[in-house]
C-alpha positions as CSV (number, residue, x, y, z in Angstrom):
1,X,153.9,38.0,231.4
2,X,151.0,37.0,229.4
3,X,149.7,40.7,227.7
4,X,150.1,40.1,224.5
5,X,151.1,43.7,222.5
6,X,152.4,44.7,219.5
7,X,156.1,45.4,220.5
8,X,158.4,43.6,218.0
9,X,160.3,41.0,219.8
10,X,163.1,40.1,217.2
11,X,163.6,39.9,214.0
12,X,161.7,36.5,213.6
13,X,158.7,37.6,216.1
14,X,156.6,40.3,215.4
15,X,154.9,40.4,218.9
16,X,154.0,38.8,222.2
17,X,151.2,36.8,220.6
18,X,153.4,35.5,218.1
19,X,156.2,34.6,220.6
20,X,152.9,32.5,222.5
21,X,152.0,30.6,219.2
22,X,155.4,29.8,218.7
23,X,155.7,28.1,221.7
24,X,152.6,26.5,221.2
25,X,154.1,25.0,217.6
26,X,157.2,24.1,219.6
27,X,155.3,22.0,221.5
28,X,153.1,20.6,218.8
29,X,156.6,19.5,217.1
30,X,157.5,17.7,219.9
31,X,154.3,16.2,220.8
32,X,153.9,14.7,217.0
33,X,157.7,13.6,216.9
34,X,157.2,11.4,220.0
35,X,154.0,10.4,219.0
36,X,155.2,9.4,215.3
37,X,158.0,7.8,217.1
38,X,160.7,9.9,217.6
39,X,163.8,9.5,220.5
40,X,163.5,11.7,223.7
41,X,167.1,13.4,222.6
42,X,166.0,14.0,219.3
43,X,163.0,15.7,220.6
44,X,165.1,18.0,222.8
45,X,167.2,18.9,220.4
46,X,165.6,19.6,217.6
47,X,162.9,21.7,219.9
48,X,165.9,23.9,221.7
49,X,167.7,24.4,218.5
50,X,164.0,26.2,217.1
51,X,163.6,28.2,219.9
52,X,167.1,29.4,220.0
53,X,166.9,30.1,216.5
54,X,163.6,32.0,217.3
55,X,165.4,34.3,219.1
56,X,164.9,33.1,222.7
57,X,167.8,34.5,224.9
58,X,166.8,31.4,227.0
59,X,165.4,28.2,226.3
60,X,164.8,25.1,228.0
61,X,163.0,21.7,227.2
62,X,161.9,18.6,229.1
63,X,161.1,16.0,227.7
64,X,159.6,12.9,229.1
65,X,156.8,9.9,227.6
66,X,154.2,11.7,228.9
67,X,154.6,15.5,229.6
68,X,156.5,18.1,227.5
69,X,158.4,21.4,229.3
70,X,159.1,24.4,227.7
71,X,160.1,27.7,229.0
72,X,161.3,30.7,226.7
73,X,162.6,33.9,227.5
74,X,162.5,36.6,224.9
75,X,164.0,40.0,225.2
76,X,162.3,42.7,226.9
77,X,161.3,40.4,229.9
78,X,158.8,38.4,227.9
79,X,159.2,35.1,229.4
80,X,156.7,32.1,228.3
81,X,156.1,28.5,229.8
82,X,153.8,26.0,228.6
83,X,153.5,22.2,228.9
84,X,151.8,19.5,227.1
85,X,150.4,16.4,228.4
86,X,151.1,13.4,226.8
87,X,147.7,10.6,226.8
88,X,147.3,9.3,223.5
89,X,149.5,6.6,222.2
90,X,149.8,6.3,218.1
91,X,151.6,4.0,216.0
92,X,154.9,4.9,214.7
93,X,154.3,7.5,211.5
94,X,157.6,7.6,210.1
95,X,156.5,9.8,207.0
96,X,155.3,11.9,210.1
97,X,158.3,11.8,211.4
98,X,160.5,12.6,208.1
99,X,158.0,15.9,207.5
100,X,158.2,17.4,211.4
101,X,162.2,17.1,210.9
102,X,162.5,18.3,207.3
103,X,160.7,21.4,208.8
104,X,162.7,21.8,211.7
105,X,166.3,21.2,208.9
106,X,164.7,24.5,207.1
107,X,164.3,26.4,210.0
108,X,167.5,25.7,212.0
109,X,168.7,27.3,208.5
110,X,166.0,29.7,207.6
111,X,163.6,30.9,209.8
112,X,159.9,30.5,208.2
113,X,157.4,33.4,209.6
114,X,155.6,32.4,213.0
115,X,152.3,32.1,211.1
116,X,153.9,30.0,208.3
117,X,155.4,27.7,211.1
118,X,151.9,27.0,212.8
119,X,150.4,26.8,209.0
120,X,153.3,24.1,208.1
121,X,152.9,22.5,211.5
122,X,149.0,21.8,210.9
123,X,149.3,20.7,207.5
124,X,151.6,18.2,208.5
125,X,149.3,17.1,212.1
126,X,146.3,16.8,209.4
127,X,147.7,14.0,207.2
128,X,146.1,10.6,208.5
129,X,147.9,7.7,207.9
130,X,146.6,5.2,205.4
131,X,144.9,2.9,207.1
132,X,144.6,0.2,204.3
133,X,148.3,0.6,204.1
134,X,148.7,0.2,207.9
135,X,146.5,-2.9,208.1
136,X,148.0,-4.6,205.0
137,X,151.6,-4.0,206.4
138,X,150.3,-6.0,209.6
139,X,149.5,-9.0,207.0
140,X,152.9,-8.8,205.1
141,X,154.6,-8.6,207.8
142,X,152.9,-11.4,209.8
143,X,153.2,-13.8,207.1
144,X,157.1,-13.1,206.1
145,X,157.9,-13.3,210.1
146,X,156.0,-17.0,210.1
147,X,158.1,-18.0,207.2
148,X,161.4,-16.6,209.3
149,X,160.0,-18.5,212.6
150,X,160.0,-21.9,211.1
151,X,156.5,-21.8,209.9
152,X,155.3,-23.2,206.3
153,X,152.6,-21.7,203.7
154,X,149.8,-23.0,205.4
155,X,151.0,-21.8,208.5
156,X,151.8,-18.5,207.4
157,X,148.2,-18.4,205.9
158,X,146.3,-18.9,209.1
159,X,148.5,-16.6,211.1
160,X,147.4,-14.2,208.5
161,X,143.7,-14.2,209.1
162,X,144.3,-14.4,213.2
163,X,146.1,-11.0,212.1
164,X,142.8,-10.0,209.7
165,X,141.1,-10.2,213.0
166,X,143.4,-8.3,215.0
167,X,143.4,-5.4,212.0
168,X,139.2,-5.4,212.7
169,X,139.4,-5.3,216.4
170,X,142.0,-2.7,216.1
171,X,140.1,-0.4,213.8
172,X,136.8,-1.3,215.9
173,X,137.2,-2.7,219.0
174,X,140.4,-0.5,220.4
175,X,138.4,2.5,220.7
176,X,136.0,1.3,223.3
177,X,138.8,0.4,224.9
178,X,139.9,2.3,228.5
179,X,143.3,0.8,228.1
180,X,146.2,-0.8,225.9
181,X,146.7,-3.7,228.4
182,X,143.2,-5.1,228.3
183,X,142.9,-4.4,224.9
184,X,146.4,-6.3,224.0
185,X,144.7,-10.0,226.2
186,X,141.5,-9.5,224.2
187,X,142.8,-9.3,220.8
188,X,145.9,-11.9,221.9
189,X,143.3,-14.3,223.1
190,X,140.9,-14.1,219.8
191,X,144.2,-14.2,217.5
192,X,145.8,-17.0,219.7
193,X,142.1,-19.0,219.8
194,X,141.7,-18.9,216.2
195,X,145.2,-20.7,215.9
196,X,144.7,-23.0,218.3
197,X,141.1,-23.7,216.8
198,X,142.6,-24.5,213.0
199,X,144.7,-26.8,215.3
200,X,142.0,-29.0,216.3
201,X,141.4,-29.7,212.9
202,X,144.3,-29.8,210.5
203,X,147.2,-31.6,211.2
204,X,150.6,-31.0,210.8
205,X,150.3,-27.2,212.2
206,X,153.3,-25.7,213.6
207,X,151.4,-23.6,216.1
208,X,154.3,-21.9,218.1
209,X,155.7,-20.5,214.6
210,X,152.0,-19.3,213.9
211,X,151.9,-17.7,217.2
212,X,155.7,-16.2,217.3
213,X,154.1,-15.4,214.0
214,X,151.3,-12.8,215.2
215,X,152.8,-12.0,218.2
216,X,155.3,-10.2,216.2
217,X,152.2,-7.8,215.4
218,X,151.6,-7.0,218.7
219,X,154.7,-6.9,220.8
220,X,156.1,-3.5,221.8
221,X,159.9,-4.8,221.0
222,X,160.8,-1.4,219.4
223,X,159.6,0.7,223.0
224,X,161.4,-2.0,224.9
225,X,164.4,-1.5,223.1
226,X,164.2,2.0,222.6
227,X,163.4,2.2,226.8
228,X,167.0,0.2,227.1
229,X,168.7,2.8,225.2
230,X,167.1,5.5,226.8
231,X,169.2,4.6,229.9
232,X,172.2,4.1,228.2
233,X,171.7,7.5,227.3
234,X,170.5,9.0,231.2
235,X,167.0,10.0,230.2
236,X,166.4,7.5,233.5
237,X,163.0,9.0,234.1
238,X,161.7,8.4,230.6
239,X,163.0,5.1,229.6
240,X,161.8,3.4,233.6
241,X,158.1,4.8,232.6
242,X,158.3,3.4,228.7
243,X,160.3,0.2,229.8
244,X,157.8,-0.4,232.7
245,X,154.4,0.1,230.1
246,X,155.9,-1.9,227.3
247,X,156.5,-4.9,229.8
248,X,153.1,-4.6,231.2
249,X,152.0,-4.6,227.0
250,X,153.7,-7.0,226.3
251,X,153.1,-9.6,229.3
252,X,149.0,-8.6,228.9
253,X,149.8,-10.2,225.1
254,X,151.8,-13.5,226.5
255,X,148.7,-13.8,229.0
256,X,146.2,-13.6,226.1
257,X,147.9,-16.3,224.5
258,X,148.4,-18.7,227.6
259,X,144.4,-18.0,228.0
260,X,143.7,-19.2,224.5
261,X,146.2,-22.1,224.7
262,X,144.8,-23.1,228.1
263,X,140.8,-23.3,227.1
264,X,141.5,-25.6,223.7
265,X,144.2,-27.8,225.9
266,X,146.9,-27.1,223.1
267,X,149.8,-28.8,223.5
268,X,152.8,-27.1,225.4
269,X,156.0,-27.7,224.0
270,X,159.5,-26.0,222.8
271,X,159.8,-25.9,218.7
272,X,163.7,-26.5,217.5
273,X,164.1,-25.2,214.1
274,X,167.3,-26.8,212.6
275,X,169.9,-24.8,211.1
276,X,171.7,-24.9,207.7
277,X,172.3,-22.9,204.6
278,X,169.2,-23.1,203.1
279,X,167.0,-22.3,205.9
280,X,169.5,-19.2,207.0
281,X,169.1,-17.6,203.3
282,X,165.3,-18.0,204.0
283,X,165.5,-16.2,207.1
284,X,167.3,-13.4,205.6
285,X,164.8,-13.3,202.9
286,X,161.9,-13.4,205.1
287,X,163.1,-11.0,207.7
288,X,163.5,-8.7,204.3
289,X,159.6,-9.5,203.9
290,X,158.6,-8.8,207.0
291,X,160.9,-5.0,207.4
292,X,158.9,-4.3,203.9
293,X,155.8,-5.1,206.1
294,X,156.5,-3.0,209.0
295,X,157.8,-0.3,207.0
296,X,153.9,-0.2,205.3
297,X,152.7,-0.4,209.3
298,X,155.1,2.7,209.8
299,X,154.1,4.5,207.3
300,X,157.6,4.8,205.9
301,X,158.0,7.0,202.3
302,X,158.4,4.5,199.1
303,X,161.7,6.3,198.7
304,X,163.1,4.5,202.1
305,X,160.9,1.6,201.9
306,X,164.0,-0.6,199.8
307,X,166.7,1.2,201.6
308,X,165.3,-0.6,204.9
309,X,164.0,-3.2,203.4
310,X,167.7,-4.5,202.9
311,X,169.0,-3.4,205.9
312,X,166.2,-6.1,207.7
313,X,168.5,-8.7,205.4
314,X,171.7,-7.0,206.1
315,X,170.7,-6.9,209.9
316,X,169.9,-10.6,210.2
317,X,172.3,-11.7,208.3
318,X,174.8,-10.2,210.3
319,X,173.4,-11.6,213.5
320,X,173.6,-15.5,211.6
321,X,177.1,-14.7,211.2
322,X,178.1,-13.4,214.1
323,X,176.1,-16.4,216.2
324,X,177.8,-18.9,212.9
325,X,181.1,-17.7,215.1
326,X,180.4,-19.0,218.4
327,X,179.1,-15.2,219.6
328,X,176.8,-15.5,222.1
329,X,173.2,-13.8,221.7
330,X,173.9,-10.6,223.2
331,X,177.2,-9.9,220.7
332,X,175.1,-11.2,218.3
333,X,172.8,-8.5,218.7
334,X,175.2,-6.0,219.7
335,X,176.9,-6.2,216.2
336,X,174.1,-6.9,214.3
337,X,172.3,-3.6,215.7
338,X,175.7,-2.0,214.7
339,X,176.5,-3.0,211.7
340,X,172.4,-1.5,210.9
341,X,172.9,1.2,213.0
342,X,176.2,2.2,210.6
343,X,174.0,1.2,207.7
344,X,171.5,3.6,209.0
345,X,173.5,7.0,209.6
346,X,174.5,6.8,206.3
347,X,171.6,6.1,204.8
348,X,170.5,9.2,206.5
349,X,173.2,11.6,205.9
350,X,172.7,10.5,202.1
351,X,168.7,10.8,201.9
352,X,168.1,13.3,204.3
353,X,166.2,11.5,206.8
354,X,166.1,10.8,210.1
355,X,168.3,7.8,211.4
356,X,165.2,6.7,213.0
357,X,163.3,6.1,209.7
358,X,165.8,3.2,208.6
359,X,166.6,1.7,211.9
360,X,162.7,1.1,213.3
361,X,161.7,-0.9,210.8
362,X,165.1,-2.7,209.9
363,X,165.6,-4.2,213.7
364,X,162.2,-5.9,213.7
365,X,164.2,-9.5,212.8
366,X,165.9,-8.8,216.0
367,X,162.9,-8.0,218.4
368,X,162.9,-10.8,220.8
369,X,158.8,-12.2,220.1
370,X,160.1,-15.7,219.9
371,X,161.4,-15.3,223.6
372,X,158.5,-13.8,224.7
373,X,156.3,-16.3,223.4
374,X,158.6,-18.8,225.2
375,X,158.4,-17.8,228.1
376,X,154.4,-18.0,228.4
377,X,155.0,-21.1,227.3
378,X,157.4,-22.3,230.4
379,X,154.7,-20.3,233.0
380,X,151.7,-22.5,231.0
381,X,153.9,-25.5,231.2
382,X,155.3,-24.6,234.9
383,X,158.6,-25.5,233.3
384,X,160.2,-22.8,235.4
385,X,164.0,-23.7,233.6
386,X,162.2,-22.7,230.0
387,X,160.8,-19.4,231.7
388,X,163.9,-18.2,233.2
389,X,166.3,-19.3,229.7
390,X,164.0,-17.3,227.4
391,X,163.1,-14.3,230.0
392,X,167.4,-13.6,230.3
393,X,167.8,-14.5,226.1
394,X,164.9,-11.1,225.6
395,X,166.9,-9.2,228.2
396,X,170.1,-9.9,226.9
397,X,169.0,-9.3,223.3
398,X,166.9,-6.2,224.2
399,X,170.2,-4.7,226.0
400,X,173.0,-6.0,223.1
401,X,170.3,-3.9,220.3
402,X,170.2,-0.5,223.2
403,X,173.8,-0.9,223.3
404,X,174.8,-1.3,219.6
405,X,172.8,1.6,218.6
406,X,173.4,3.8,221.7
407,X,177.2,2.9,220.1
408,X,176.4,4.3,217.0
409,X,174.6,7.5,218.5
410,X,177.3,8.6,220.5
411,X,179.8,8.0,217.7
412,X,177.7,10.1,215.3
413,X,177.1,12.9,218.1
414,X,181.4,13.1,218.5
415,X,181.8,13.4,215.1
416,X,179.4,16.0,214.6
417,X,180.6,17.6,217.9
418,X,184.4,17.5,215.7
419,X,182.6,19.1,212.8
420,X,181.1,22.1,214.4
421,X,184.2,22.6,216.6
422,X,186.0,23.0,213.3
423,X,183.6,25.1,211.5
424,X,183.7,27.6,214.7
425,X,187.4,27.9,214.5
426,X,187.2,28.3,211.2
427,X,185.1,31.3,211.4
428,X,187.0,32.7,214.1
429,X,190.1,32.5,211.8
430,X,188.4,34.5,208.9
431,X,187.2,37.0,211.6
432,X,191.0,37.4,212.5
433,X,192.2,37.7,209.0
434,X,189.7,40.6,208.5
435,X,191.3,42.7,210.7
């Protein structure tokens, strides 16, 4: 049925039209939270919990990376379905993110007015990002993550302007762009050239840092891993399309790189950074630089920003520690991720916040760019034995960071399940007492 009339649905929904638009801001929700960087499940839930809260004697959603399902049934035999393609990609918006699911907390609790919904909804869509804060995250972060890599100040310095010139291309070039993957080879080729250029001149460069360095900018380590987890999860449909597009992203960024490296004949070879006290208390510090970075790139809230900044340190240190003990990479990663996945949940229960908003940003130390990068180098090189060693270390470390925070999920999920199990009996007990 699509008449709309002026029959009073509920108690929440004034009429068919209203029932319509609040689909329509159901949809909107989801749409922003996946954009802004939200999980699939999330999405789901926080979508079917609104609608059933709305009134809806039945309500489904669907959820996958590029379409959104809805179908509502109201009584009196009103019965809406709507879906919502999926084209644009953002970058993550975690203050995005932290809005759309303050809004849903308040009306899982209190229903606001349909009208008030779409009026919240809108305000929240209508607040761009700051850009200057986006593009000078990119330059924090680039130049902690060279210091973490191996890299030294001057280093650090020219993998910060290749990253001034990714920030241009992506504010002017991206646009004219018809897609992400040709898009990621051009602006990996001009960041990579300008490296390998300041090579040919000053001496002493530590190029592979440099480009580990920027490569962190680009790489889509977080949708890889998220992708992983997503199986772990069974949302097989949705993590096979966003695992299959971040590998095609990120190997159109390793290309751009082997294209640059090829035309100014850079040497090809396999930087060992040695290990000891010092240099592992400089990671930690650095990979706390570079969170701070990426959580200016996520557009975290200032209130979260030191909260995750630490758990960057607390993450990597914990990997250091666990590798310190003869773990191999994918422990390493697996308890690292858990031990900030832990860190996370509570952080979250505390502020209010979506897990999400700590964990994004706080993982970055573990995203496997140095592997990636490696792994050019071996297809470059032909050294098929370098290719192979790196391509199973990113797999290995991609799964062990799915698996650590799939871990914590489901462990939060039970005890939340435990929770509302209680509550219900407890209800049911005072119901009994009454009578």
């Amino acid at each position: 049925m699509n008449n709309f009339n002026d029959e009073k649905i509920n108690e929440y929904i004034s009429s068919n039209r209203e029932a319509d638009i609040l689909v329509r801001q159901l949809l909107n929700i989801g749409e922003a939270m996946y954009k802004a960087g939200g999980e699939i499940s999330r999405i789901e839930d926080s979508i079917y919990r609104l609608g059933k809260k709305y009134g809806a004697l039945h309500f489904s959603v669907y959820a996958l990376t590029s379409i959104l399902f809805v179908t509502a049934e109201f009584p009196g035999d009103y019965s809406i379905s709507q879906s919502r393609r999926i084209t644009e990609r953002e970058s993550t918006n975690l203050y995005r993110l932290e809005e759309l699911n303050q809004l849903c907390r308040e009306c899982a609790i209190n229903p606001l007015p349909v009208m008030v919904l779409q009026k919240r909804v809108l305000e929240i869509l209508g607040k761009p990002a700051n850009p200057v804060r986006f593009y000078l995250g990119e330059l924090i972060a680039t130049f902690g993550l060279t210091f973490f890599f191996g890299g030294n100040v001057l280093d650090a310095i020219i993998a910060t302007l290749a990253v001034l010139v990714i920030c241009f291309m992506q504010k002017y070039i991206k646009p004219l762009c018809s897609g992400l993957i040709f898009f990621n080879i051009l602006t990996s080729f001009v960041s990579g050239s300008i490296v390998c250029f300041f090579n040919l001149f000053i001496p002493g460069l530590h190029v592979n840092h440099m480009l580990i360095g920027v490569i962190m900018v680009l790489i889509p380590g977080v949708a890889i891993t998220n992708s992983m987890r997503y199986i772990l999860s069974g949302d097989t449909i949705s993590s096979l399309e966003k695992l299959v597009d971040s590998l095609l992203q990120a190997f159109a960024i390793a290309a751009g790189f082997i294209l640059a490296m090829y035309c100014f004949k850079t040497p090809v070879s396999v930087s060992v950074v040695p290990s000891n006290l010092f240099r592992n208390i400089v990671q930690v510090l650095t990979a706390m630089v570079g969170t701070l970075g990426y959580c200016m790139v996520f557009n975290s809230r200032p209130r979260t920003m030191i909260i995750t900044m630490f758990g960057g340190g607390l993450c990597w240190a914990t990997y250091l520690l666990t590798r310190y003990l003869g773990c191999d990479v994918f422990v390493a990663a697996f308890m690292a991720t858990l031990v900030i996945g832990i860190y996370g949940e509570i952080s979250a229960h505390l502020v209010k916040v979506p897990t999400t908003v700590f964990f994004i940003p706080a993982c970055i130390p573990l995203i496997p760019g140095r592997n990636l990068y490696y792994s050019a180098l071996g297809i470059l090189a032909r050294d098929w034995r370098i290719l192979s060693e790196n391509l199973i270390l990113l797999s290995l470390t991609a799964v062990g960071i799915s698996f650590g925070f799939a871990l914590v999920i489901e462990c939060d999920q039970f005890i939340n399940k435990l929770k509302r199990k209680r509550n219900n009996q407890q209800t049911i007990n005072n119901q009994k007492d009454l009578f």
